[in-house]
C-alpha angles and dihedrals in degrees: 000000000000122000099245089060086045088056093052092061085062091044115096093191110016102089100174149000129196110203122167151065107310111017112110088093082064088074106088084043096050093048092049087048093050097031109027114201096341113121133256137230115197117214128189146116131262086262104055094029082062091050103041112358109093091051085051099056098043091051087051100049088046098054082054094261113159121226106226084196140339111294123283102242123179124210112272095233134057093054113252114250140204103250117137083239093074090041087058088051094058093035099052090046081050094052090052090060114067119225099348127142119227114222106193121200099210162118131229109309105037089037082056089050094053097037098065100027071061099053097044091058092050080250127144115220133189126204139201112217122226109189135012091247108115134034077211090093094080102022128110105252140029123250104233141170118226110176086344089299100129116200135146095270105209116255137129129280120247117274085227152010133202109206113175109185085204082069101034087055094054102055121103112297081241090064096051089037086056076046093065091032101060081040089053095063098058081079099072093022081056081057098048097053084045083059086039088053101051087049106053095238102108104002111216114266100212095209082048101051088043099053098051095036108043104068093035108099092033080080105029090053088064094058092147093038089052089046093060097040096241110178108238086049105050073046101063085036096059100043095054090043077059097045088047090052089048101046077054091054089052100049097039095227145077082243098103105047095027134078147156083292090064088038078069090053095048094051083055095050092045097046083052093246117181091352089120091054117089100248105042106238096255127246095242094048086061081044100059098044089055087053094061082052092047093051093045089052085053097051087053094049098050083057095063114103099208092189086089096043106134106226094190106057087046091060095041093052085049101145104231122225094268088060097042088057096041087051096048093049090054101051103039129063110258092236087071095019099099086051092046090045081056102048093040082055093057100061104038109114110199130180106342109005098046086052095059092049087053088052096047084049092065092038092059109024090096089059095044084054091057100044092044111051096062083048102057138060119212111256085251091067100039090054093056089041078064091040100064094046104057102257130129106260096178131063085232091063089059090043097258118138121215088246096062086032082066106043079046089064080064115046094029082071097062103053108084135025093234110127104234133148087291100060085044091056095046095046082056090046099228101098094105087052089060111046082055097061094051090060100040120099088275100044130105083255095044092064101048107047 
């Protein structure tokens, strides 16, 4: 039994994945198995549809399947995003057509977009994938912008994936290269939940950790590989991009797969970052740069000695409510600032409780230390990882300046309740010192401007 076929017996909603060379073909008989008679909507771009349409269609009309329109098919350029305005579109041709199934032929973006125009209607989907560029095809939730505020919006995850590796091999080197980028950051978000776990906050899902962990480095460790599209190794990329999707779907959450590294992608998106670039600056190539500033907070943090930590002066510089807030309004756009407030909210200890969180910290930061180290790389490695697979490693390569990267290290914290490295650093009240240092004539940072 594959792993992939171990991981569906963890899946609720997931039925059934075709990966592999060939089976493309398997796509009108896997959507008659999961959805009987009921019809189907294609959905694609010009791009995909080009690739891949007219097989899927063939194979659908030859398993019986019945067409409930003419597939849905986006222009080809501008790039589709992820905006809540495409997924009404899809959803609102779905709702004309009773009872049909849409099976989209897509990547990231458009597979987010009929994902959740699906679960808003009650409806399944299935999707064959196109590139091994997202974890998002088998996870629970979509990744959409409303208003530019850019969150996992709950929905199901597909019945069922066609992922034929004849087709995924073939898509743009920048596609496979995202791929890497948005894999390379379960290394530091692993760290993170490990943080999350000592501390009683999110406690660790075994079946969770192991879906999205086990098969990483399988494919971070071929970076060159990866960078030249060889095929075992878009092989072993896109499989664990599967099995983190699915360790997602598990665990209902992004938790698993998702970390402080992706909270400085989704300051990007939000702030509408590279959508004007055609290309879109993909969502993996902001990913893996905030995986390089993930791993050097981490390398900060596991030189800090806590026995010396003064309690009292930590207590004491608690930022009250009113601060949080200020902070938070200063450092975010208006148009996400009400939903980050919140979120920074969330998270903010004061009198008692903060001071039993600082106690537990220095509890359990020995252990941290232990279960963290053989979990990270340095950010050295990790840039040349990048490197040699074609993604950007440096803020300067996604048209960030050092000056914005920094400011970055600030906002990208206040987004999102998740407890990550950021929210430990801050409980400790030293985030800001560090942050600093990075960036000082000695920093990681520092030293790559």
């Amino acid at each position: 039994m594959s792993r992939i076929e171990r991981a569906l017996e963890t899946a609720e909603e997931t039925r059934a994945i075709e990966f592999g060379r060939g089976v493309l073909d398997r796509t009108g008989a896997m959507f008659r198995e999961l959805f009987g008679t009921r019809p189907v909507l294609v959905v694609a771009d010009e791009n995909v549809f080009a690739q891949a349409g007219e097989r899927v269609v063939a194979s659908l009309r030859a398993a019986g399947v019945p067409a409930a329109a003419e597939p849905m098919v986006f222009p080809g350029t501008p790039t589709l995003y992820a905006g809540y305005e495409n997924v009404t579109i899809v959803r609102d041709r779905l709702a004309e057509l009773p009872d049909a199934v849409v099976c989209a032929i897509a990547s990231g973006s458009l597979n987010d977009i009929a994902k959740l125009a699906s679960g808003e209607l009650g409806r399944p989907y299935m999707n064959v994938c196109t590139a091994a560029s997202v974890d998002g095809y088998s996870a629970f939730g979509a990744s959409i912008a409303i208003d530019g505020f850019k969150i996992t919006r709950s929905c199901p995850a597909p019945v069922g994936l066609i992922a034929d590796l004849d087709i995924v091999e073939k898509a743009p080197q920048r596609l496979t290269s995202t791929g890497y980028g948005d894999l390379s950051e379960k290394v530091p978000a692993g760290a993170d939940w490990i943080l999350a776990d000592e501390l009683g906050v999110e406690p660790i899902d075994p079946v969770s950790w192991s879906l999205v962990q086990d098969s990483a480095w399988e494919a971070l460790e071929q970076p060159e590989a990866i960078g030249a599209s060889e095929p075992q190794a878009v092989a072993a990329l896109m499989e664990s991009l599967l099995l983190s999707g699915l360790g997602m779907q598990a665990n209902k959450s992004s938790r698993p797969a998702s970390g402080a590294g992706h909270q400085f992608s989704h300051l990007w998106e939000m702030e509408g970052h590279g959508l004007d670039w055609e290309p879109p600056l993909s969502h993996g190539f902001k990913v893996g740069v905030g995986a390089v500033a993930s791993c050097a907070i981490w390398e900060a943090a596991l030189a800090f000695d806590l026995e010396t930590l003064d309690v009292d002066r930590v207590l004491a510089q608690a930022p009250s409510p009113e601060q949080v807030e200020a902070e938070v309004r200063a450092a975010i756009p208006a148009t996400f600032a009400d939903e980050s407030v919140a979120a920074s909210q969330a998270k903010q200890l004061r009198g008692d409780a903060l001071a039993q969180r600082l106690a537990l910290i220095q509890q359990r930061w020995p252990a941290i230390v232990e279960r963290v180290r053989p979990q990270l790389v340095s950010p050295t490695r990790m840039m040349e990882l990048l490197r040699l697979a074609g993604a950007p490693h440096h803020p300067s390569q996604i048209g960030i300046g050092m000056d914005r990267f920094r400011a970055t290290h600030q906002a990208a914290r206040m987004i999102r309740p998740r407890y990550t490295i950021f929210d430990v650093l801050a409980d400790l009240g030293v985030y800001q010192g560090v942050v600093d240092d990075l960036f000082g004539p000695t920093g990681f940072w520092g030293r790559h401007p």
